[in-house]
C-alpha positions as CSV (number, residue, x, y, z in Angstrom):
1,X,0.0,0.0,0.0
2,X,1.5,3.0,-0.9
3,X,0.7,6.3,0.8
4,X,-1.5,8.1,-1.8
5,X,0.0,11.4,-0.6
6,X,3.7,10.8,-1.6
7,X,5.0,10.4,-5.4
8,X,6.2,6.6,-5.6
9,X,9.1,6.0,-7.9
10,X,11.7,2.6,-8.6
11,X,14.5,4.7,-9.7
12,X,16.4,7.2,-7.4
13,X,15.5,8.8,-4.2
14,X,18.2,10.4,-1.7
15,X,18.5,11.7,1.9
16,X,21.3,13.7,3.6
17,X,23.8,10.5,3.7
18,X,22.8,8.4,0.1
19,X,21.7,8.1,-3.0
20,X,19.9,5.4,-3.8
21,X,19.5,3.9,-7.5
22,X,17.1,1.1,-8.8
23,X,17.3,0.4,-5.5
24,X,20.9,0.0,-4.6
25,X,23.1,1.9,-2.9
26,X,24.7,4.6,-6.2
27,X,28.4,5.0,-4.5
28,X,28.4,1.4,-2.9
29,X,26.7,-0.7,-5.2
30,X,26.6,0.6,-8.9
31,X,29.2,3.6,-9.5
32,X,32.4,1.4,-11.2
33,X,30.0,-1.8,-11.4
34,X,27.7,-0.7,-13.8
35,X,28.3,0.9,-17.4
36,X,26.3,3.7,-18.3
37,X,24.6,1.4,-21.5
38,X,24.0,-1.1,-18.9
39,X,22.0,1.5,-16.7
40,X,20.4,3.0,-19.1
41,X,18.5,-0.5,-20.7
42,X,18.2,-0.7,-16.8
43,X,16.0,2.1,-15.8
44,X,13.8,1.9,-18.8
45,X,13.0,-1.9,-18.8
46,X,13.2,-1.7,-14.7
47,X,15.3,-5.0,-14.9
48,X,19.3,-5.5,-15.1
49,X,20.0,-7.2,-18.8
50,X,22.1,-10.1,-19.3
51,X,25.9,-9.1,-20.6
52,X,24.6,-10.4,-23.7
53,X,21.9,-7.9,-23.7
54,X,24.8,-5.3,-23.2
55,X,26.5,-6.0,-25.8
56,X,23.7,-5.6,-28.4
57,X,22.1,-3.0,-26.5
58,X,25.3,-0.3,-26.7
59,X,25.8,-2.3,-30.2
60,X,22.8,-0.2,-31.7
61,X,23.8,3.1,-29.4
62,X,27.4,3.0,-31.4
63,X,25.3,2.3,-34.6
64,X,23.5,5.4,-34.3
65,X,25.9,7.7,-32.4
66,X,27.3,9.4,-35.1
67,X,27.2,9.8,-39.0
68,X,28.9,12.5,-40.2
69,X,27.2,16.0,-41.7
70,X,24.0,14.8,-40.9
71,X,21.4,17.5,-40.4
72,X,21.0,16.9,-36.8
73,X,24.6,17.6,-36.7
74,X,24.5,20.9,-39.0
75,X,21.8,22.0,-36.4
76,X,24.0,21.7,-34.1
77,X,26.9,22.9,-35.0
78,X,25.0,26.1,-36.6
79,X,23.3,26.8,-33.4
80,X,26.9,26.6,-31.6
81,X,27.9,29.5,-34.4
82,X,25.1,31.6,-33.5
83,X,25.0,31.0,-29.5
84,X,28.4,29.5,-28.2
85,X,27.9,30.4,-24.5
86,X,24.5,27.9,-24.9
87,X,26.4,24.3,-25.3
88,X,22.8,22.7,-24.2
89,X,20.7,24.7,-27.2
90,X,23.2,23.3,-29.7
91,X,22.7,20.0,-28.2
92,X,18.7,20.3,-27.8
93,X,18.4,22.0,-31.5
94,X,20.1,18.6,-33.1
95,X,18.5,16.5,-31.2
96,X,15.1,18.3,-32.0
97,X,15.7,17.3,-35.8
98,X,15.6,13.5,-34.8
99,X,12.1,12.9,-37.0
100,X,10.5,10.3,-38.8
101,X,14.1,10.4,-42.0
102,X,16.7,11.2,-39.0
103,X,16.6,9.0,-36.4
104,X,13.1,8.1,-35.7
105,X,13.7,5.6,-38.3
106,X,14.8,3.3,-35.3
107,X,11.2,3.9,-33.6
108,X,9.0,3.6,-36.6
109,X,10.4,0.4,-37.6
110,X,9.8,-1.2,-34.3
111,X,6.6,0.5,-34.3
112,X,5.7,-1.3,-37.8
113,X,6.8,-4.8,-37.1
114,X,5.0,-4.8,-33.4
115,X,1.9,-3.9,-35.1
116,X,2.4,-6.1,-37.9
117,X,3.4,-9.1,-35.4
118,X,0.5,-7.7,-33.3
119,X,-2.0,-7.4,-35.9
120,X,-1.9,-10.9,-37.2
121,X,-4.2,-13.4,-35.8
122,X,-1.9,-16.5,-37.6
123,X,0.8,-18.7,-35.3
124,X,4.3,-17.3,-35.6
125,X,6.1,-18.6,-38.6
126,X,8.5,-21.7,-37.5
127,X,10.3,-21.0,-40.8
128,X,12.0,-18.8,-43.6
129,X,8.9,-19.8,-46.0
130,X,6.6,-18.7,-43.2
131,X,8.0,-15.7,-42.7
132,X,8.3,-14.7,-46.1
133,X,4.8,-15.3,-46.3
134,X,4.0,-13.0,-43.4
135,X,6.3,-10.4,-45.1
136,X,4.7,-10.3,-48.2
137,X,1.4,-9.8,-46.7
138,X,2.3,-6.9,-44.5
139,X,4.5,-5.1,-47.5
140,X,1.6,-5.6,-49.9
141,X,-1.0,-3.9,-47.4
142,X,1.3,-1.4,-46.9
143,X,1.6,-0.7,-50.2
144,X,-2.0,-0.7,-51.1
145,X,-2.8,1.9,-48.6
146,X,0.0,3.8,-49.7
147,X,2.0,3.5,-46.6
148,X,5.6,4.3,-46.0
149,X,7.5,0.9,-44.7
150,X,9.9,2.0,-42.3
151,X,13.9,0.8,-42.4
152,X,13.8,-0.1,-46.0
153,X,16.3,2.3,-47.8
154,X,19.1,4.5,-47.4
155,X,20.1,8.3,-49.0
156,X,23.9,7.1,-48.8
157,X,23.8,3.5,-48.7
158,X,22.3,2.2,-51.9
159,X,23.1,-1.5,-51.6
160,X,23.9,-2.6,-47.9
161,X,24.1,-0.3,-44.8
162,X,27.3,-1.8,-43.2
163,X,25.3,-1.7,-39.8
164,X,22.5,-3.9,-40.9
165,X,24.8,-7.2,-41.1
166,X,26.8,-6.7,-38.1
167,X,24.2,-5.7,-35.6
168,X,22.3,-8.7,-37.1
169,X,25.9,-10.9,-36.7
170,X,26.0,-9.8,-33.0
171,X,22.7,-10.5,-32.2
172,X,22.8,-13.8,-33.0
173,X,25.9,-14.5,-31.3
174,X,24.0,-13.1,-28.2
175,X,21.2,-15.1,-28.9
176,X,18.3,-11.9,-28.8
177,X,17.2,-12.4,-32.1
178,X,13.2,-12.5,-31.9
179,X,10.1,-12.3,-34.4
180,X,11.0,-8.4,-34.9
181,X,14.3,-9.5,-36.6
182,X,12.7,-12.1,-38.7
183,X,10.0,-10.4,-39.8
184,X,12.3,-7.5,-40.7
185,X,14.8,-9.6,-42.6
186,X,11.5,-11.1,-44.5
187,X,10.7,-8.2,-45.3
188,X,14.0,-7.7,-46.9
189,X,13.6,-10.2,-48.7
190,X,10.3,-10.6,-50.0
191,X,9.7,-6.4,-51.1
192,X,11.0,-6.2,-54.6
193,X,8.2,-8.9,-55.6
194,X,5.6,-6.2,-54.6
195,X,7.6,-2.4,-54.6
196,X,9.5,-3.9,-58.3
197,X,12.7,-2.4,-56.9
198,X,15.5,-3.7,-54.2
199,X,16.0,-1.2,-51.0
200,X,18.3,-2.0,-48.0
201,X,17.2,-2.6,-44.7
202,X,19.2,0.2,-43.3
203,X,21.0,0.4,-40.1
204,X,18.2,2.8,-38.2
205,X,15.7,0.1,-38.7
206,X,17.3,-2.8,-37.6
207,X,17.9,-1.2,-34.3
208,X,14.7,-1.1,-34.1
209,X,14.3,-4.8,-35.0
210,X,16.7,-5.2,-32.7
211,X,15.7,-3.4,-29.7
212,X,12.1,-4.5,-29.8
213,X,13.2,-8.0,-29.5
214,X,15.0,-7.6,-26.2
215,X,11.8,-6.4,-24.8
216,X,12.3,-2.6,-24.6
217,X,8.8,-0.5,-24.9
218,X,8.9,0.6,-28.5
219,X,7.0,4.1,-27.4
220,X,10.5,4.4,-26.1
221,X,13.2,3.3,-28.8
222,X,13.4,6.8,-30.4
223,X,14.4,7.8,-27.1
224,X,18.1,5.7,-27.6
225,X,18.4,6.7,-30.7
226,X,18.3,10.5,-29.3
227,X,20.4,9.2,-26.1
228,X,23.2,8.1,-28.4
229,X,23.4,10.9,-31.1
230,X,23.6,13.5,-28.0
231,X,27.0,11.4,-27.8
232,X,27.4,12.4,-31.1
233,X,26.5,15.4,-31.2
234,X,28.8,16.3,-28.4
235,X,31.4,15.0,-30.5
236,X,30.8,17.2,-33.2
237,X,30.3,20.5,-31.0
238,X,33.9,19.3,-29.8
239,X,35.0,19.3,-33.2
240,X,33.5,22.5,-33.8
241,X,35.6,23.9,-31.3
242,X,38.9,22.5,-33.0
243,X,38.1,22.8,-36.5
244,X,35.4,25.5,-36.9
245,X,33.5,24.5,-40.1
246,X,29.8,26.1,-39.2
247,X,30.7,29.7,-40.3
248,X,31.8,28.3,-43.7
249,X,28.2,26.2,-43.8
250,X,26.6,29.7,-43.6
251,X,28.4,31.5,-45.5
252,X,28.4,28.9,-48.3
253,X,24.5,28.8,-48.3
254,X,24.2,32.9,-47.8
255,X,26.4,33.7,-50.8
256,X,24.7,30.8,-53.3
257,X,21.0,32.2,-52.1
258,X,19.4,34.0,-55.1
259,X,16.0,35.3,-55.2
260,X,13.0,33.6,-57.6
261,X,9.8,35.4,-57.7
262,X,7.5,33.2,-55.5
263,X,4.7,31.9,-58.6
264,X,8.2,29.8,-60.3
């Protein structure tokens, strides 16, 4: 029975001589015991993962940390230009560009195979030829109601997204592959027959595949993906620091700008 006057919580709560975490002791019991990828699965899933789990949990948070000129990291870095005593508005404006082509990839696609696995009243495949039968079903009503399928293609990556295979590779090692992974690979195997082209399953989707299938709320997956590109993103403001380049972004755009009356 709690007391319906306080604010129950399983994460943290302190006094004047601790700090309690999850319910152990922070200084004593987790602080050099615990990684920060480890406590992170930790207090969203409210249970410790297996080192397996680890391992292809910060798998996907390396996947996505980082990508280059990315327009999360142009945000960024052009938010740094225009405000450099405001390191948490540079951060906050990148992450703030993590949508539905950036990033939110990783959520969407979880969020399309759960409802697909979720919507279908049929057993659970036992097979390849099951699941490609499953795949083709869901990528055909997809296509019929002219919906976007989440995780298939990539602007850079035309053929294979180097990520999909090895977080995939690790996976299985670390035996967490589930009915999110197969269904996504079937997926990936079955859509030229109905789209009449070949797309990658790129790297953002499979973390999703990936996630979903070691049991983490997929309300919540966009959520890592923003968690590691602030690593990222950090990274880049560092950079910026070092080797300015978000003046010359500017002043490349403001210089090639030319006006158009607005009817062309």
């Amino acid at each position: 029975m709690t007391d319906a006057s306080g604010y129950p919580t399983s994460l943290g709560t302190s006094d004047a001589d601790s700090i309690r975490l999850l319910g152990h002791d922070l200084a004593d019991e987790l602080m050099g015991k615990v990684g920060f990828g480890e406590l992170a699965f930790w207090l969203v899933a409210a249970r410790r993962p297996t080192p397996g789990e680890v391992r292809v949990f910060e798998s996907v948070l390396v996947a996505l940390a980082d990508h280059g000129f990315t327009p999360t990291a142009i945000a960024a870095r052009l938010t740094y230009l225009s405000a450099p005593d405001s390191l948490q508005g540079a951060l906050a404006s990148g992450l703030l560009g993590g949508g539905s082509r950036f990033l939110g990839v990783t959520e969407d696609a979880a969020m399309f195979l759960s409802g697909a696995l979720h919507g279908s009243d049929s057993p659970r495949p036992n097979d390849d030829a099951g699941w490609d039968a499953m795949a083709f079903a869901v990528v055909k009503a997809a296509r019929e109601s002219k919906r976007f399928i989440p995780g298939l293609g990539h602007p850079v990556h035309k053929e294979v997204d180097p990520r999909t295979p090895a977080l995939l590779r690790i996976a299985t090692e670390e035996g967490t592959r589930g009915d999110h992974i197969a269904l996504y690979e079937a997926i990936g195997r079955v859509h030229p027959q109905v789209l009449g082209r070949r797309l990658p399953l790129n790297g953002a989707g499979v973390c999703g595949a990936v996630l979903a299938d070691l049991g983490l709320p997929v309300e919540m997956l966009r959520g890592f993906a923003l968690l590691a590109r602030t690593a990222g993103l950090l990274g880049q403001l560092a950079e910026e620091r070092r080797r300015p380049a978000a003046m010359r972004m500017y002043l490349d755009i403001d210089r090639n700008a030319y006006y158009v009356p607005p009817d062309q």
